[in-house]
mmCIF file of the N, C-alpha and C atoms, coordinates in Angstrom:
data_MODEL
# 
_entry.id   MODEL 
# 
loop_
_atom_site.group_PDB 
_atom_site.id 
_atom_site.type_symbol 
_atom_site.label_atom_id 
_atom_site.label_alt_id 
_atom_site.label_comp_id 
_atom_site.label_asym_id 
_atom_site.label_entity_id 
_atom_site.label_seq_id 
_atom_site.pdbx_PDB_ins_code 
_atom_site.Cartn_x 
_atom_site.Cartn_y 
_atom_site.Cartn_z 
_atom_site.occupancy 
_atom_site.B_iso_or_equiv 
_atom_site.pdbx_formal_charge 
_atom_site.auth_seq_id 
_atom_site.auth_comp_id 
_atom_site.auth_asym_id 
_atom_site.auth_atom_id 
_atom_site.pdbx_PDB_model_num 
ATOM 1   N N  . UNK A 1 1  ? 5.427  -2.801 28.810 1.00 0.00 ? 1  UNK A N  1 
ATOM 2   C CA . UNK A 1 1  ? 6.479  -1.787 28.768 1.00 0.00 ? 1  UNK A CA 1 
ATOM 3   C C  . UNK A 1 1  ? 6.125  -0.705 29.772 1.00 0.00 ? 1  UNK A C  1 
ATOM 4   N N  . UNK A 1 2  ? 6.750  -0.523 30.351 1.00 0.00 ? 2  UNK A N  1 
ATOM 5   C CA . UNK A 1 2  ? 6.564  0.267  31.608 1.00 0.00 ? 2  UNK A CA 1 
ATOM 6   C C  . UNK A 1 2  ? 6.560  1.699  30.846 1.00 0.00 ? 2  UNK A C  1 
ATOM 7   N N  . UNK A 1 3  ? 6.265  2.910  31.994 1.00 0.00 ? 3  UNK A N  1 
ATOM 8   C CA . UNK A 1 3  ? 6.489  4.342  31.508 1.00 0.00 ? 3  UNK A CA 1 
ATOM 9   C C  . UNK A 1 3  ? 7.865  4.772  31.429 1.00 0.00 ? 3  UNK A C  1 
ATOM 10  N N  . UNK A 1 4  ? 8.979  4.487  32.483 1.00 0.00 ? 4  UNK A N  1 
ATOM 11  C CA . UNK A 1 4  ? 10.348 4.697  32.297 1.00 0.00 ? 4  UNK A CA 1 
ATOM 12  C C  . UNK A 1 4  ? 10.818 4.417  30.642 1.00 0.00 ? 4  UNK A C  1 
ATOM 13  N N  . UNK A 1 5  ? 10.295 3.182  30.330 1.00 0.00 ? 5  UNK A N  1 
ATOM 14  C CA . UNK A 1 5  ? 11.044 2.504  29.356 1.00 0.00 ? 5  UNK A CA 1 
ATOM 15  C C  . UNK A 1 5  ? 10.625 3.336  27.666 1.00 0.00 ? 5  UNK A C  1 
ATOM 16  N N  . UNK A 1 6  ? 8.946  3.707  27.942 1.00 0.00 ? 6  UNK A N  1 
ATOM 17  C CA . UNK A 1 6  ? 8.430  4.591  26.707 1.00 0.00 ? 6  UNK A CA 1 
ATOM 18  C C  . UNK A 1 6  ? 9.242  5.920  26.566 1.00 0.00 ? 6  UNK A C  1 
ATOM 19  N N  . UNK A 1 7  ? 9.078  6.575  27.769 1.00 0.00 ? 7  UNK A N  1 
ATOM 20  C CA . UNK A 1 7  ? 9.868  7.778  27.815 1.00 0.00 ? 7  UNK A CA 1 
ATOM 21  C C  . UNK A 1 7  ? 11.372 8.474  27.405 1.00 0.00 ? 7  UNK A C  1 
ATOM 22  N N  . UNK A 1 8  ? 12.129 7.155  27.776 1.00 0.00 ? 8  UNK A N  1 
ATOM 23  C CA . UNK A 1 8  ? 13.373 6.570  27.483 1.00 0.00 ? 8  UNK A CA 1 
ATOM 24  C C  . UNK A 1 8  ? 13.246 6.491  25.503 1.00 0.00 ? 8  UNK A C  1 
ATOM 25  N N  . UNK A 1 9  ? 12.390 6.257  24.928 1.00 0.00 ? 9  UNK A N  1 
ATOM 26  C CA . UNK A 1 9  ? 12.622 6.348  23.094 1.00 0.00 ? 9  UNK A CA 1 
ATOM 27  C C  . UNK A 1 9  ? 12.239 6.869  22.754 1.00 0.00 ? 9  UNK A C  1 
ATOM 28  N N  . UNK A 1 10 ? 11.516 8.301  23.478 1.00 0.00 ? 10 UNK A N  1 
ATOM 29  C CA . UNK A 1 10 ? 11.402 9.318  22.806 1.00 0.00 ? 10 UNK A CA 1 
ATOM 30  C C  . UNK A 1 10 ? 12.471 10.172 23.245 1.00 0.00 ? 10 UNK A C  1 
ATOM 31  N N  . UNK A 1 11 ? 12.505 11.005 21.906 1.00 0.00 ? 11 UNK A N  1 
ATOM 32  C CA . UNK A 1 11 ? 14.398 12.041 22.375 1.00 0.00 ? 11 UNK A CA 1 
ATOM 33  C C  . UNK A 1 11 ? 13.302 12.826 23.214 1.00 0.00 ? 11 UNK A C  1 
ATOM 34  N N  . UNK A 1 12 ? 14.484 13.314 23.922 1.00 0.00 ? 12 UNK A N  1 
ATOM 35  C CA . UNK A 1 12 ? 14.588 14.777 24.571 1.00 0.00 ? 12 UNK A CA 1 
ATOM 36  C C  . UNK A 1 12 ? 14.076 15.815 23.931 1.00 0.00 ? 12 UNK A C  1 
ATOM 37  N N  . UNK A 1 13 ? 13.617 16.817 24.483 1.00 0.00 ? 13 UNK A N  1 
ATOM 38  C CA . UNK A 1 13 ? 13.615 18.066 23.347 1.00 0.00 ? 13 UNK A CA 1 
ATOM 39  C C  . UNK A 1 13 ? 15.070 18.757 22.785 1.00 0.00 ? 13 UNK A C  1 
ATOM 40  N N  . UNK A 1 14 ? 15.450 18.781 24.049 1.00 0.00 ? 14 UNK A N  1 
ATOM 41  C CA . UNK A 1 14 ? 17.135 19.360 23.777 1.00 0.00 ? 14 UNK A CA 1 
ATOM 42  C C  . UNK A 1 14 ? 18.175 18.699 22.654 1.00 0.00 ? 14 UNK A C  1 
ATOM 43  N N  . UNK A 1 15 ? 17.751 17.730 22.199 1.00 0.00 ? 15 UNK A N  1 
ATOM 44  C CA . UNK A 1 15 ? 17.707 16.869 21.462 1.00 0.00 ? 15 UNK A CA 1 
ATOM 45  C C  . UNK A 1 15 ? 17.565 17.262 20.304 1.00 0.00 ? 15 UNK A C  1 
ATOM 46  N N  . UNK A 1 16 ? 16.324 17.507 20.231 1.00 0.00 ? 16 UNK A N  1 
ATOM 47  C CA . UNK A 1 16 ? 15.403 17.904 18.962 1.00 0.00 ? 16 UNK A CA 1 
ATOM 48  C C  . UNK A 1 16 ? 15.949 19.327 19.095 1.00 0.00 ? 16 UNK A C  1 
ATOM 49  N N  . UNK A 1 17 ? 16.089 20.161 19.790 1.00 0.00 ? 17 UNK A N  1 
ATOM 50  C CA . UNK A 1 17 ? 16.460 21.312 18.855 1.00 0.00 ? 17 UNK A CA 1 
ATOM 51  C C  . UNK A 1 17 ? 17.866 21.342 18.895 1.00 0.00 ? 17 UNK A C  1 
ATOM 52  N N  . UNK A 1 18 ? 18.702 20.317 18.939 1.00 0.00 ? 18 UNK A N  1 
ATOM 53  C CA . UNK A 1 18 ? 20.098 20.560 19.158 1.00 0.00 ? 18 UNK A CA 1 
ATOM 54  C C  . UNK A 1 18 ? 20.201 20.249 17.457 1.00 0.00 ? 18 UNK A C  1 
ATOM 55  N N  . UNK A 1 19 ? 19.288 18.975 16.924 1.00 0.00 ? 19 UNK A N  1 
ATOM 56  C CA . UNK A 1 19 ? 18.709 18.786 15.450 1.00 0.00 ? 19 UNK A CA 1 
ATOM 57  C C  . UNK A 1 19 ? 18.398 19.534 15.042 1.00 0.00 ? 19 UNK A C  1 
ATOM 58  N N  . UNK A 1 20 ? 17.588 20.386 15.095 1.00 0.00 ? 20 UNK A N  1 
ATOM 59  C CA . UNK A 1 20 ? 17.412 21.436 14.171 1.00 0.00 ? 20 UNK A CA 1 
ATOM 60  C C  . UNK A 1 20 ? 18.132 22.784 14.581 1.00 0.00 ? 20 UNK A C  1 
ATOM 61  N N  . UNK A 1 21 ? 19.116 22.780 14.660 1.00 0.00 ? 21 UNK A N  1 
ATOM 62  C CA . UNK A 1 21 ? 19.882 23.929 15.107 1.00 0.00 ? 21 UNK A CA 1 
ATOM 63  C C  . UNK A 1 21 ? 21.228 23.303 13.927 1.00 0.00 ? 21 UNK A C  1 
ATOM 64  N N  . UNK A 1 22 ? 21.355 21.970 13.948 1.00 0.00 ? 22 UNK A N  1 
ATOM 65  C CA . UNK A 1 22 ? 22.678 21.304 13.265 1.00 0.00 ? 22 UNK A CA 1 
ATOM 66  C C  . UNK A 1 22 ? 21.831 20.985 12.105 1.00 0.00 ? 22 UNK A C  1 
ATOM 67  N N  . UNK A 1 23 ? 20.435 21.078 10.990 1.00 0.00 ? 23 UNK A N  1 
ATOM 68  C CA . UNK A 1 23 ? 20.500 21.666 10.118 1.00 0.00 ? 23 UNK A CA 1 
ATOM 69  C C  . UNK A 1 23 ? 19.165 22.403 9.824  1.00 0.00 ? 23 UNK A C  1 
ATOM 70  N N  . UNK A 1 24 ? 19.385 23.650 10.105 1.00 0.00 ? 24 UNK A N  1 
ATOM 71  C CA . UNK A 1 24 ? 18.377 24.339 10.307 1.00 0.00 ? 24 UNK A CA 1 
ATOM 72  C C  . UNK A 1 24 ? 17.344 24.754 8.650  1.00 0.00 ? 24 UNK A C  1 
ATOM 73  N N  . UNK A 1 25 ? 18.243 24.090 7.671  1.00 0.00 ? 25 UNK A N  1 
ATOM 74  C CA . UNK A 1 25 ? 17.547 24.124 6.515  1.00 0.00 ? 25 UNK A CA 1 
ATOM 75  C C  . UNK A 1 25 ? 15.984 23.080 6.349  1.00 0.00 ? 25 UNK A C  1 
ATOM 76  N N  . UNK A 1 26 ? 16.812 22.130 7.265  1.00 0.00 ? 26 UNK A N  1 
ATOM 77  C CA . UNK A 1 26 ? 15.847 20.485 6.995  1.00 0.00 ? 26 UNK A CA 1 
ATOM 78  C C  . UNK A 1 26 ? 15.015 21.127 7.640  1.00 0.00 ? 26 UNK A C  1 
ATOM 79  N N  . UNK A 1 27 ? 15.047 21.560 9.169  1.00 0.00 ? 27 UNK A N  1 
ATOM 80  C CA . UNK A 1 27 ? 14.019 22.228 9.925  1.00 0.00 ? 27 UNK A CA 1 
ATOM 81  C C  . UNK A 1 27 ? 12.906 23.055 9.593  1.00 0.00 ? 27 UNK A C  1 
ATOM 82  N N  . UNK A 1 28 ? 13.795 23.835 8.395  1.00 0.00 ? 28 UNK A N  1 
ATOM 83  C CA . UNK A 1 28 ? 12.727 25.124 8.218  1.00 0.00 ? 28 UNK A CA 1 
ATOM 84  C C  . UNK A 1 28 ? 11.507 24.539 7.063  1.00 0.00 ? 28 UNK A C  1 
ATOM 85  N N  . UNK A 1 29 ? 11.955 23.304 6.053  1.00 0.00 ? 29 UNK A N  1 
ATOM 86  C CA . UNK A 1 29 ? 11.573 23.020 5.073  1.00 0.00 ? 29 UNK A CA 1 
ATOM 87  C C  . UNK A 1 29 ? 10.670 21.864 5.438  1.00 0.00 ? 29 UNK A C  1 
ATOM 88  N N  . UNK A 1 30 ? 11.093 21.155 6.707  1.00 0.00 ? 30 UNK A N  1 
ATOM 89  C CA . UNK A 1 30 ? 9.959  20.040 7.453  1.00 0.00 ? 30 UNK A CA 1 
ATOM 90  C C  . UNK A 1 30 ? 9.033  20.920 7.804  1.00 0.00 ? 30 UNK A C  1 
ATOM 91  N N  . UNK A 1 31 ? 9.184  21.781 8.592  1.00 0.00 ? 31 UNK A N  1 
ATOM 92  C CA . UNK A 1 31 ? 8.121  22.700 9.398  1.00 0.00 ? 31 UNK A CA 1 
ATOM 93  C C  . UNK A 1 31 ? 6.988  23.536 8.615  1.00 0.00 ? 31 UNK A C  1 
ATOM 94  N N  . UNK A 1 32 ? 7.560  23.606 7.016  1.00 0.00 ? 32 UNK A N  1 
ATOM 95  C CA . UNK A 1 32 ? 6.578  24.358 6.262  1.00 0.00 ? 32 UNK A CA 1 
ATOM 96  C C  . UNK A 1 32 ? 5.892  22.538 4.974  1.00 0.00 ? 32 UNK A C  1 
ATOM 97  N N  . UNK A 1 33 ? 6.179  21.707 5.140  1.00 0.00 ? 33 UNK A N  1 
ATOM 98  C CA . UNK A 1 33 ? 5.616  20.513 4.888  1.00 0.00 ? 33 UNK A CA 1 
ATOM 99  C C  . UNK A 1 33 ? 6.686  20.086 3.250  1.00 0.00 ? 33 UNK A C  1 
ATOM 100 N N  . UNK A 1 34 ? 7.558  20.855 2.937  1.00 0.00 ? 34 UNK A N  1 
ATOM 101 C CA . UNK A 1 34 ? 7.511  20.911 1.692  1.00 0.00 ? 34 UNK A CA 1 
ATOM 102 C C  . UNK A 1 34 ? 8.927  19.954 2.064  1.00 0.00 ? 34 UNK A C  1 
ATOM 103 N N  . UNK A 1 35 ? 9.203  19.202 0.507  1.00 0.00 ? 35 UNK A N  1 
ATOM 104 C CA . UNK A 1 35 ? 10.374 18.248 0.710  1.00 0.00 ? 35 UNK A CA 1 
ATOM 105 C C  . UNK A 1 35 ? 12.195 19.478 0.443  1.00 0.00 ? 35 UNK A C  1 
ATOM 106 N N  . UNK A 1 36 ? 13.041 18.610 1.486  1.00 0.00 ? 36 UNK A N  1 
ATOM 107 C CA . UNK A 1 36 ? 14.182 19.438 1.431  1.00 0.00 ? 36 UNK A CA 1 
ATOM 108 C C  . UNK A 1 36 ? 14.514 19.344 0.122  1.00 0.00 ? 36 UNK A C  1 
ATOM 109 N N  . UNK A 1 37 ? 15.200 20.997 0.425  1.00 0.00 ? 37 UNK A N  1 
ATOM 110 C CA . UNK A 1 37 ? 16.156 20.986 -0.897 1.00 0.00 ? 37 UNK A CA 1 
ATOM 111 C C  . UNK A 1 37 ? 17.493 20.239 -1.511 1.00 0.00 ? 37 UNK A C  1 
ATOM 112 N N  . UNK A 1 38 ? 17.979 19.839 -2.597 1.00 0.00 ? 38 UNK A N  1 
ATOM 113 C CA . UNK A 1 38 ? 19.047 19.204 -2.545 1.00 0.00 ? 38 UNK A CA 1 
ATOM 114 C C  . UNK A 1 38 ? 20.307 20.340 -2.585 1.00 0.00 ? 38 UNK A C  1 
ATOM 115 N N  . UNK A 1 39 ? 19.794 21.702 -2.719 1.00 0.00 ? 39 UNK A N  1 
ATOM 116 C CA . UNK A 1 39 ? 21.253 22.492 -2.932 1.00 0.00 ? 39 UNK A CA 1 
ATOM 117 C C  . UNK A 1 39 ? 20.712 23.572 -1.673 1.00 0.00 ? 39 UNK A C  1 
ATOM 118 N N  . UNK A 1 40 ? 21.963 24.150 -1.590 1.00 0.00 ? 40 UNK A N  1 
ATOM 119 C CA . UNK A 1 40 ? 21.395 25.725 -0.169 1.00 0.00 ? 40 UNK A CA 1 
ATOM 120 C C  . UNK A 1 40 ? 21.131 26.668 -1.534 1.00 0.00 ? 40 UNK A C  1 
ATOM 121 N N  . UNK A 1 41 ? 21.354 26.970 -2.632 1.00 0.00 ? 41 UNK A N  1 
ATOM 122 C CA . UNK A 1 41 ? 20.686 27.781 -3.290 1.00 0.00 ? 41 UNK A CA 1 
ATOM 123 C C  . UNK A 1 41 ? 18.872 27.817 -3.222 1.00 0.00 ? 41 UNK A C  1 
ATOM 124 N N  . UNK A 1 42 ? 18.623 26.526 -3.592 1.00 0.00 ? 42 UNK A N  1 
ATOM 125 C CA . UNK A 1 42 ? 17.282 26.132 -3.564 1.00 0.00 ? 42 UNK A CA 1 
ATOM 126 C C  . UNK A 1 42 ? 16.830 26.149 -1.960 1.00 0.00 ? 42 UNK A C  1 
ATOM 127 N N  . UNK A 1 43 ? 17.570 26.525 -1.004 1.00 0.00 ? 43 UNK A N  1 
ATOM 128 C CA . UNK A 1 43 ? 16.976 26.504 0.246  1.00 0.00 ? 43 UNK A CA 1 
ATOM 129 C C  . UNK A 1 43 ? 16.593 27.499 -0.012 1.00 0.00 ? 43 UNK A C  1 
ATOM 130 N N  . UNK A 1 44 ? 17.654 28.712 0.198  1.00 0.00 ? 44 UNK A N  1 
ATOM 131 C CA . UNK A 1 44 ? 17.390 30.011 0.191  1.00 0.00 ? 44 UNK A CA 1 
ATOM 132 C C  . UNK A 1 44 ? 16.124 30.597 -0.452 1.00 0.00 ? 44 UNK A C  1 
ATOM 133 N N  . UNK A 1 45 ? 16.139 29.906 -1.625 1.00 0.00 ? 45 UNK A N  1 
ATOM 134 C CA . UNK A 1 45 ? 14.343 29.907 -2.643 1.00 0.00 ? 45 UNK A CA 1 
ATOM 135 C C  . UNK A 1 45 ? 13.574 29.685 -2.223 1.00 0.00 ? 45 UNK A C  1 
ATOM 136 N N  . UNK A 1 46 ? 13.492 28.875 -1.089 1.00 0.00 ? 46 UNK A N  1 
ATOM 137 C CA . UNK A 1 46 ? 12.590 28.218 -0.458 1.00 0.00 ? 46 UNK A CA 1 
ATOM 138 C C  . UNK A 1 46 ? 12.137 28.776 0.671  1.00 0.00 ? 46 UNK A C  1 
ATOM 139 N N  . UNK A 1 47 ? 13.317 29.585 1.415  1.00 0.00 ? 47 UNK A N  1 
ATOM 140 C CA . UNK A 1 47 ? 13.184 30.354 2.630  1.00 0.00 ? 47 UNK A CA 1 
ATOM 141 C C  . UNK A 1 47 ? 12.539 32.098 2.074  1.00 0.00 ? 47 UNK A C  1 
ATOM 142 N N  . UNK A 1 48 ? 13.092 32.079 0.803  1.00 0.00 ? 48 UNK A N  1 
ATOM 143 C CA . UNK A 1 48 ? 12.316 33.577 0.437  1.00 0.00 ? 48 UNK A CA 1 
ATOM 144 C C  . UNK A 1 48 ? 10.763 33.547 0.025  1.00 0.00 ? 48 UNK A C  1 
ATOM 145 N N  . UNK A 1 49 ? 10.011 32.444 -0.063 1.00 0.00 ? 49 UNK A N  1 
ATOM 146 C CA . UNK A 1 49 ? 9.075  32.193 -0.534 1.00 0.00 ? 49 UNK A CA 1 
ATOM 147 C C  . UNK A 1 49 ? 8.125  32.036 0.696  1.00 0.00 ? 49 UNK A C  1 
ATOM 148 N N  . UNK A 1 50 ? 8.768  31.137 1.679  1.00 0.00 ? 50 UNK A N  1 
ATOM 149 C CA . UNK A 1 50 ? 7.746  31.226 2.931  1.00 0.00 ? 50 UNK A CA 1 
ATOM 150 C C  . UNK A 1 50 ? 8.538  32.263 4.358  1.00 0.00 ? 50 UNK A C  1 
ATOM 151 N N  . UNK A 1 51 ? 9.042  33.067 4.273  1.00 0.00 ? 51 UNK A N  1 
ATOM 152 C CA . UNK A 1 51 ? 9.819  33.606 4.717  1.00 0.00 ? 51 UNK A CA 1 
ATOM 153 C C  . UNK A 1 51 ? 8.340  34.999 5.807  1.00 0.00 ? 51 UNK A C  1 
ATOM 154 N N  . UNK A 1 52 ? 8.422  34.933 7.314  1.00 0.00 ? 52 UNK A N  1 
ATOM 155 C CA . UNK A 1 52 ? 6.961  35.673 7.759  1.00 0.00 ? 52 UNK A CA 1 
ATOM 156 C C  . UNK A 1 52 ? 7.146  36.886 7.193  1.00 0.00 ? 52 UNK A C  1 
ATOM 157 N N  . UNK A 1 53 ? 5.968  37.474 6.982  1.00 0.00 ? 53 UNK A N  1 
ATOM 158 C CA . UNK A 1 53 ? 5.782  38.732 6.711  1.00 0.00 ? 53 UNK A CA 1 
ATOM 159 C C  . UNK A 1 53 ? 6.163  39.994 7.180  1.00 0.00 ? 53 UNK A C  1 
ATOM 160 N N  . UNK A 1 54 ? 6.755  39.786 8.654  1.00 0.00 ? 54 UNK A N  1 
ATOM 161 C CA . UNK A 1 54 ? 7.796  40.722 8.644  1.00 0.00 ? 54 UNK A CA 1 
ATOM 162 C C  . UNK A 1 54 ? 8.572  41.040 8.332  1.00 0.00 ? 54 UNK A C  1 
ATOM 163 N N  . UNK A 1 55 ? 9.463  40.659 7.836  1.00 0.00 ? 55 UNK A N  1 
ATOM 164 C CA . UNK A 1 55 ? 11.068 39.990 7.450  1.00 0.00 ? 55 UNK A CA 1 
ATOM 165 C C  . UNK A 1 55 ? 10.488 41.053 5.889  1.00 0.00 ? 55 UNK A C  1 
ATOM 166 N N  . UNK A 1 56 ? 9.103  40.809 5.101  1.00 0.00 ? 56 UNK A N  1 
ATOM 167 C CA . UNK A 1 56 ? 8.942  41.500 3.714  1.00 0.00 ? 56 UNK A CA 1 
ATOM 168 C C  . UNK A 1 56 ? 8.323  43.017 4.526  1.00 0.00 ? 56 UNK A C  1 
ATOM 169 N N  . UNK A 1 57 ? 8.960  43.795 5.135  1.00 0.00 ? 57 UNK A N  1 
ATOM 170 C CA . UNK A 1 57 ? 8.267  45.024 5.259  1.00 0.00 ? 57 UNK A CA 1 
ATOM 171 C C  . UNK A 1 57 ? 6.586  44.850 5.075  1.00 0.00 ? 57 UNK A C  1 
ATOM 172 N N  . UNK A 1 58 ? 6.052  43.955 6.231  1.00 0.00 ? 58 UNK A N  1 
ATOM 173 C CA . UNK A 1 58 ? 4.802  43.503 6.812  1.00 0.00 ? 58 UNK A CA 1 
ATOM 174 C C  . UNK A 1 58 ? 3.939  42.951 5.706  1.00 0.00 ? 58 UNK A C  1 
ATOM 175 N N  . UNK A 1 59 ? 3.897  43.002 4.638  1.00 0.00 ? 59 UNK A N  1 
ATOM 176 C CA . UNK A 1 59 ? 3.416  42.230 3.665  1.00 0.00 ? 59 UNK A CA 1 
ATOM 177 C C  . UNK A 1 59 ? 4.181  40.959 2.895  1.00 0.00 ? 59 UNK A C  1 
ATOM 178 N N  . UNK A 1 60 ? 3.036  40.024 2.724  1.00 0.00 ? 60 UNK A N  1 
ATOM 179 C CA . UNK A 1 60 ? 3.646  38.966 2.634  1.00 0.00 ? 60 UNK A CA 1 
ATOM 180 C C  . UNK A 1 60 ? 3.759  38.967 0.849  1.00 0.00 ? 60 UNK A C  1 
ATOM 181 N N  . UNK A 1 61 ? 4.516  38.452 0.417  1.00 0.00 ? 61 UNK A N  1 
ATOM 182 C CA . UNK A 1 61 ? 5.158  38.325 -1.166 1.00 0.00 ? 61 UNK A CA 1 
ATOM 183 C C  . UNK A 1 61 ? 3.801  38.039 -1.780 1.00 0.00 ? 61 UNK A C  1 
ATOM 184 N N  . UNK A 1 62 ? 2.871  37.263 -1.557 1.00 0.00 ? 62 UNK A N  1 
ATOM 185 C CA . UNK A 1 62 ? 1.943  36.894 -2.299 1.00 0.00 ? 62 UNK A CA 1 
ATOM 186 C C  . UNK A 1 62 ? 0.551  37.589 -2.349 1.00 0.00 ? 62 UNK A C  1 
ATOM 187 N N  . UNK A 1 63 ? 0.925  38.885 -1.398 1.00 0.00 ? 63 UNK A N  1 
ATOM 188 C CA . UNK A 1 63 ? -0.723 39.545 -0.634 1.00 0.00 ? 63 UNK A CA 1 
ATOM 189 C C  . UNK A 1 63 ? -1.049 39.084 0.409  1.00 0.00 ? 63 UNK A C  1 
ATOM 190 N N  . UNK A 1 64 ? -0.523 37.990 0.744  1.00 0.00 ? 64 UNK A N  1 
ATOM 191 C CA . UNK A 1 64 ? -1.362 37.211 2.241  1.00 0.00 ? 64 UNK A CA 1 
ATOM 192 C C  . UNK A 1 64 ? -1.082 38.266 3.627  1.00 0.00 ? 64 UNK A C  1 
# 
């Protein structure tokens, strides 16, 4: 298999974030290892929990 042909089955990046831009829930919940949510309520739970420490007036929810 040549290099054209490897290169060719891996996506693009533009690709990949055109994916995680179209669902940026799956994104945020792959990226922190944990399995998606089945509702956007439970996203949102999910996004307030690992959510950076700026976003909490520089401390993070847990002390970290």
């Amino acid at each position: 298999m040549g290099a054209r042909r490897l290169v060719s089955l891996v996506p693009s990046l533009s690709e990949a974030r055109g994916a995680a831009f179209a669902e940026p829930e799956r994104a945020l919940v792959a990226g922190c290892g944990l399995p998606r949510p089945a509702w956007p309520a439970e996203a949102a739970e999910v996004w307030r929990a690992v959510r950076p420490a700026a976003l909490v007036g520089g401390r993070h929810p847990t002390g970290g």
